[in-house]
C-alpha positions in Angstrom: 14.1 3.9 -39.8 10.6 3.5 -38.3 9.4 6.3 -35.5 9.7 5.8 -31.8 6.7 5.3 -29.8 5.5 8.8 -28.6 5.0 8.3 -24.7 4.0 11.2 -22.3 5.5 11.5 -18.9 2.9 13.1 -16.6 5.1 13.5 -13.8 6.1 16.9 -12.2 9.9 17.2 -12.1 9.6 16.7 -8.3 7.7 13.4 -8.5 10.6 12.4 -11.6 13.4 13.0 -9.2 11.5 10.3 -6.5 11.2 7.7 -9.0 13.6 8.0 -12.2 17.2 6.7 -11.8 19.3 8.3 -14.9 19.6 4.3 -16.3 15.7 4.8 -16.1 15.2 8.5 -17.8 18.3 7.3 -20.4 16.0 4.2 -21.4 13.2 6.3 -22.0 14.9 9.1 -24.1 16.3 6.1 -26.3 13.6 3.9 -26.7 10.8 6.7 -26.7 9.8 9.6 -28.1 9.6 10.9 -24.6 7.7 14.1 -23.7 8.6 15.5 -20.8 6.9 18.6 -18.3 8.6 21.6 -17.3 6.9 22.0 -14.2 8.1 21.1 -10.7 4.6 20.9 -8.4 1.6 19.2 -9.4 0.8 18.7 -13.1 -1.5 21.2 -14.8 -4.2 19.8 -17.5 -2.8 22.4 -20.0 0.1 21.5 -19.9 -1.0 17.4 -19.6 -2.7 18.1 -22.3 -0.1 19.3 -25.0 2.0 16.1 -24.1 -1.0 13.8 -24.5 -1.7 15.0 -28.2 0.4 12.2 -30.4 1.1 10.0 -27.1 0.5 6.3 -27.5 1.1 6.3 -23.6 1.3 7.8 -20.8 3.4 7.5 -17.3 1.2 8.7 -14.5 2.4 8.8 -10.6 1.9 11.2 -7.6 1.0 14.6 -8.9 -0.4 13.6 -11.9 -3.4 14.9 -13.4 -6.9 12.7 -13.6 -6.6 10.9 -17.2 -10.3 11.4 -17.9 -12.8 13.2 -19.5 -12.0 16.6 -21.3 -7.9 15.6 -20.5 -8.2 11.9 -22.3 -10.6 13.7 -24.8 -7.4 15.4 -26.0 -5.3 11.9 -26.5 -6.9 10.5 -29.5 -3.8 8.3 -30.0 -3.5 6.7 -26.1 -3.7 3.3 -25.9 -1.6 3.0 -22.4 -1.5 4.2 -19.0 1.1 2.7 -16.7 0.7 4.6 -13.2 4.3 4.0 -11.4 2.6 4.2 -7.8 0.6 2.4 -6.1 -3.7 3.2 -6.5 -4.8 4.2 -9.9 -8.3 5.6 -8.8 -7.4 9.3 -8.6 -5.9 9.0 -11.7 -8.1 7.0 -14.0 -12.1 7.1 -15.2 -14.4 4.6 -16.5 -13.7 6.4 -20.3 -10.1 4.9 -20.1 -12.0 1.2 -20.1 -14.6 2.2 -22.6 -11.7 3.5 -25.0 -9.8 -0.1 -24.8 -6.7 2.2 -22.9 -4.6 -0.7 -20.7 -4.0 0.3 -17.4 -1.1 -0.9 -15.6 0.4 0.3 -11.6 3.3 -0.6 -9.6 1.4 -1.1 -6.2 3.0 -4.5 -6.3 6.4 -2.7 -6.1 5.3 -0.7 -3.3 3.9 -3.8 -1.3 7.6 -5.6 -0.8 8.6 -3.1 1.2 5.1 -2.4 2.9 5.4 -6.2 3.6 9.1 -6.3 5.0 8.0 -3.1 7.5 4.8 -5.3 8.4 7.0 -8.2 9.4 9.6 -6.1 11.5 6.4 -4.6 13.1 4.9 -8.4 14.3 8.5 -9.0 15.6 9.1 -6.1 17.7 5.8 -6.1 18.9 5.8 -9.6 20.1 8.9 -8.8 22.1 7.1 -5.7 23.6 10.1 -3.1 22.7 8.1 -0.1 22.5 7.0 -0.1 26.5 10.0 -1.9 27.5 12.8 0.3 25.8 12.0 3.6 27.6 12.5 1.8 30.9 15.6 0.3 29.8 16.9 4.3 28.9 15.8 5.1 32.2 17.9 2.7 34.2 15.5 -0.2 34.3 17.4 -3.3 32.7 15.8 -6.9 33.7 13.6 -5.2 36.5 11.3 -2.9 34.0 7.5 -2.9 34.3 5.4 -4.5 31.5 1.6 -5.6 31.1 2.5 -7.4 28.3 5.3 -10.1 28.5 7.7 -10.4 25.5 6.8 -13.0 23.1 8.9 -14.4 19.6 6.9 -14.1 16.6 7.7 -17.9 16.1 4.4 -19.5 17.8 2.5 -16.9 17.4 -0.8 -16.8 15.5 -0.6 -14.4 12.9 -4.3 -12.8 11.2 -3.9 -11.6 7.8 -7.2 -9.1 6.7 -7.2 -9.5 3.1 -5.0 -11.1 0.5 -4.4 -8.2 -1.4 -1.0 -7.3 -3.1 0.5 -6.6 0.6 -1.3 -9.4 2.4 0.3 -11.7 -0.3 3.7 -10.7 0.3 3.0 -10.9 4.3 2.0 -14.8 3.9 4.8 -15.6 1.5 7.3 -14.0 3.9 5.3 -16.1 7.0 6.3 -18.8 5.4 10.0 -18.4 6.4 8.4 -18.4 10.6 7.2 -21.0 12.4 3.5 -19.6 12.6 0.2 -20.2 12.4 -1.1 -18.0 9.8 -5.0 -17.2 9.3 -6.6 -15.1 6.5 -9.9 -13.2 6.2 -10.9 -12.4 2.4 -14.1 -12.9 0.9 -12.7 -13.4 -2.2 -10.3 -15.8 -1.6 -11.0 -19.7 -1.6 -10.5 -21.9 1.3 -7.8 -24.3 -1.2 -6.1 -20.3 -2.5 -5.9 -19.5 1.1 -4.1 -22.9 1.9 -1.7 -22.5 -0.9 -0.9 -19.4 0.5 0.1 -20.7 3.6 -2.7 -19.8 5.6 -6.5 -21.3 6.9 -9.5 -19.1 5.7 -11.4 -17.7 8.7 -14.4 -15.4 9.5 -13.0 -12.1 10.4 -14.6 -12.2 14.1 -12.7 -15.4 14.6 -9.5 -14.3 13.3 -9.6 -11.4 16.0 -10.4 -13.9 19.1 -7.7 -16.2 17.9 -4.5 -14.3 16.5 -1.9 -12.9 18.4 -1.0 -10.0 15.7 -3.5 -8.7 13.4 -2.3 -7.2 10.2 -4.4 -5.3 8.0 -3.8 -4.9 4.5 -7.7 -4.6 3.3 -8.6 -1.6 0.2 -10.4 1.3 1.6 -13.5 0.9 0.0 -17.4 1.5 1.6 -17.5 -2.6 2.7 -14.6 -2.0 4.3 -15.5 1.3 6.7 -14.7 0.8 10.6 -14.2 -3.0 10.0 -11.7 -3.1 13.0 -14.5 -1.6 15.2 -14.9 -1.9 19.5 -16.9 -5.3 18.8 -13.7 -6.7 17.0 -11.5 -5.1 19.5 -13.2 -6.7 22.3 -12.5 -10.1 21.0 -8.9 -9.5 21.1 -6.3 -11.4 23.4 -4.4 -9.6 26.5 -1.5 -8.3 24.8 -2.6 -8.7 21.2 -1.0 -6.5 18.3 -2.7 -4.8 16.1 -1.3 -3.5 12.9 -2.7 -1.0 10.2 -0.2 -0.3 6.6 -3.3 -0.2 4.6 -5.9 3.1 5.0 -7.2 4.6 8.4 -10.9 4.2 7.1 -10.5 0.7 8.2 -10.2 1.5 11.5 -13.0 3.2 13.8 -10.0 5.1 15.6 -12.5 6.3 18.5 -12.8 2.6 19.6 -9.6 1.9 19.1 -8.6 4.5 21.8 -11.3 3.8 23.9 -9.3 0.3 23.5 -5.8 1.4 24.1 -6.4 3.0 26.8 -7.4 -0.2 28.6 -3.9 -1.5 28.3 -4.7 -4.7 27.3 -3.3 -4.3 23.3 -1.0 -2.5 21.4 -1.3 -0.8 18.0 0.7 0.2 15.2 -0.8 2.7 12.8 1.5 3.9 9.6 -2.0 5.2 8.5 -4.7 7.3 10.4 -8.3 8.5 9.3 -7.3 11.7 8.0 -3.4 12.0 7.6 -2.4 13.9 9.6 -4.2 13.6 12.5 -6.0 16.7 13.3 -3.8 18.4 15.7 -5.7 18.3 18.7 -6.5 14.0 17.7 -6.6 11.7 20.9 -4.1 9.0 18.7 -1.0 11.5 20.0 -1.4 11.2 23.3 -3.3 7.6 23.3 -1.2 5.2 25.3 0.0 1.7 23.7 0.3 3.1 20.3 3.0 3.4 18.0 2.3 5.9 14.7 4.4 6.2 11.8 4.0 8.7 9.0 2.8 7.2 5.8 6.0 5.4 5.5 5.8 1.6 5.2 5.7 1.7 1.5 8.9 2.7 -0.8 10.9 5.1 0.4 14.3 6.8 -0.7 16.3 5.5 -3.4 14.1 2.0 -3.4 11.1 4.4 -5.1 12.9 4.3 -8.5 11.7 0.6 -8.9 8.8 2.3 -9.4 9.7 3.7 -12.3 11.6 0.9 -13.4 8.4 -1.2 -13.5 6.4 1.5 -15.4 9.1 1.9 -18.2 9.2 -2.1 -18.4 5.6 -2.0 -19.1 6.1 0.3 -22.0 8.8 -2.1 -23.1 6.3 -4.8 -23.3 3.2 -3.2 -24.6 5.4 -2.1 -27.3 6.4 -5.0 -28.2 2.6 -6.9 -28.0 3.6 -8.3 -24.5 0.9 -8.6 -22.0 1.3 -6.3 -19.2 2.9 -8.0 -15.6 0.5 -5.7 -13.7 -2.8 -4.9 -15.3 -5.5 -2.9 -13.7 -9.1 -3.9 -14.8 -11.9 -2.0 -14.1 -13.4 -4.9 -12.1 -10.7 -4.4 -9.9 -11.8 -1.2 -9.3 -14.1 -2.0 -6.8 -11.9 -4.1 -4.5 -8.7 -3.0 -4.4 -7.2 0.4 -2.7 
C-alpha cells in the first residue's frame, strides 16, 4: 500500500478551531499524513520547522510562520503551500518561486462574503439609515431631519475601484440591480470591464459621476492615499463612500476634513492603522460608519477556508492544477 502524502499544518490550534470543521480535519487525517502543532498562539519556527522536515505541503493561515528562508531551508521535500486566508505576502518569499513551490490562497473565499457586506452597505446607505434611524428611536417618524434624502440602490451609479477578487464579486452581484456600474483598474481592458458588467473609467471621473464608491484596490505603494481631498472634492451631495479593502487607500485626514462638511457619508470596515489610535478624529467624525475588520468571513462561514485549502491538496495530489494559484507576478498587484 503506497504512503500518504506527508502534509504540514502550520496552524496554531486557535487558528485550526476558526477554520477546520471535523468533516475537514477527518479528511485530512485520512488522506494525509497530517502533522499537526501543539501550540495554541502564534506558530514558532522550531516547532514549524520539525513539521516541515518530510512535508510535501504545507497549510499556512493566520498565525503562521513566514515560509522563507532558514524555515523553507529546512523543507527539502515542499512542493506546496496552500494559505487558507486571504494575502499570502506575510507568509511567503521570493525563495518559494525560485524552488518551483505552488502557492495557492483562499482570498477568493473570503471575498463572497466581503462582496455580500459591500452590497448591504450600498443599500442602506442609499436609503440614508444611519442618520435617519436615531431620529426615528427618538420619536421622529416621517418628520426626522436629513441632509441627505433616501435614495434605492436601483438607479444609482455604482464606482467599482479595482476588479480584484472582491471587486469581481461586487459587479457579478450588480448585475442582479438595475445600475449603472463603472470600474477603475488599470489592468483591466475596456471589452473585460464590459463583460463584467461595467464601463472602464478614469478614477477622477468615476468619483464626479457615481453615487456610491466602493473600494476594493490591494494596498500596495501605487495605491497610497488614492481616495485623497482632490477625489473627495469631486464627489456628489450625498455620495457614499465605501472602504472593505486596506486603510492605506484612504488619506483619512481628508476624509474627515470631508465628513465633516456633511455633504457624504463613509463606511470604513478598514482604517489606517487598525485600530484607530485612541485619541483618532474617525471616532468622533460625523457621517461615518466604522466596522471592525469584519466584512470578510466570519463565524462558522471561515471553515470554507479550510475546505478550499484541503481541496487544493486533493488536486495537487492528484496532478490537478490548482483553482487558486498565486504567482509571484501577482505579487505586486494584489493585497
Amino acid at each position: 500500500m503506497a504512503s500518504k502524502p506527508v502534509v504540514a499544518i502550520l496552524l496554531p490550534k486557535s487558528t485550526q478551531q476558526q477554520v477546520f470543521s471535523e468533516t475537514t480535519v477527518a479528511r485530512l487525517n485520512e488522506r494525509f499524513d497530517a502533522r499537526w502543532p501543539k501550540c495554541e498562539g502564534k506558530l514558532p519556527d522550531d516547532e514549524a520547522a520539525g513539521l516541515l522536515a518530510e512535508a510535501e505541503a504545507c497549510m499556512t493561515g493566520w498565525s503562521s510562520p513566514n515560509v522563507g528562508g532558514p524555515l523553507l531551508a529546512k523543507a527539502p521535500k515542499l512542493r506546496l503551500l496552500a494559505h487558507s486566508a486571504g494575502t499570502v505576502k506575510p507568509y511567503v518569499s521570493d525563495e518559494l518561486w525560485k524552488r518551483g513551490i505552488v502557492v495557492t490562497s483562499a482570498a477568493a473565499g473570503i471575498a463572497v462574503d466581503v462582496a455580500h457586506y459591500t452590497i448591504g452597505l450600498m443599500s442602506i446607505g442609499r436609503k440614508n439609515i444611519m442618520e435617519i434611524s436615531p431620529q426615528v428611536n427618538a420619536g421622529a417618524w416621517r418628520d426626522y431631519q436629513s441632509y441627505r434624502r433616501p435614495e434605492s440602490l436601483r438607479r444609482s451609479v455604482v464606482g467599482i475601484i479595482a476588479a480584484s477578487h472582491v471587486g469581481r464579486n461586487v459587479l457579478n452581484l450588480l448585475k442582479h440591480f438595475d445600475v449603472t456600474v463603472l470600474l477603475y483598474d488599470p489592468f483591466c481592458s475596456e471589452e473585460k470591464a464590459r463583460e463584467l458588467g461595467a464601463a472602464k473609467v478614469e478614477l477622477d471621473d468615476l468619483f464626479r459621476r457615481a453615487d456610491i464608491v466602493s473600494v476594493h484596490a490591494p494596498s500596495i505603494p501605487e495605491t497610497r492615499h488614492m481616495v485623497n481631498a482632490q477625489r473627495l472634492a469631486l464627489l456628489k451631495n450625498g455620495a457614499v463612500l465605501i472602504n472593505t479593502s486596506r486603510g492605506t487607500l484612504i488619506d483619512e485626514a481628508a476624509l474627515v476634513s470631508a465628513l465633516k462638511k456633511k455633504r457624504i457619508w463613509a463606511f470604513l470596515d478598514v482604517t489606517d492603522s487598525e485600530p484607530p489610535a485612541p485619541n483618532s478624529p474617525l471616532y468622533n467624525c460625523p457621517n461615518l460608519t466604522l466596522s471592525p475588520h469584519l466584512a470578510g468571513s466570519c463565524g462558522e462561514v471561515r471553515k470554507v477556508l479550510g475546505e478550499m485549502a484541503l481541496e487544493e491538496f486533493e488536486r495537487f495530489f492528484k496532478g490537478e492544477k490548482p483553482l487558486y494559484p498565486v504567482t509571484q507576478e501577482m505579487l505586486e498587484r494584489i493585497g
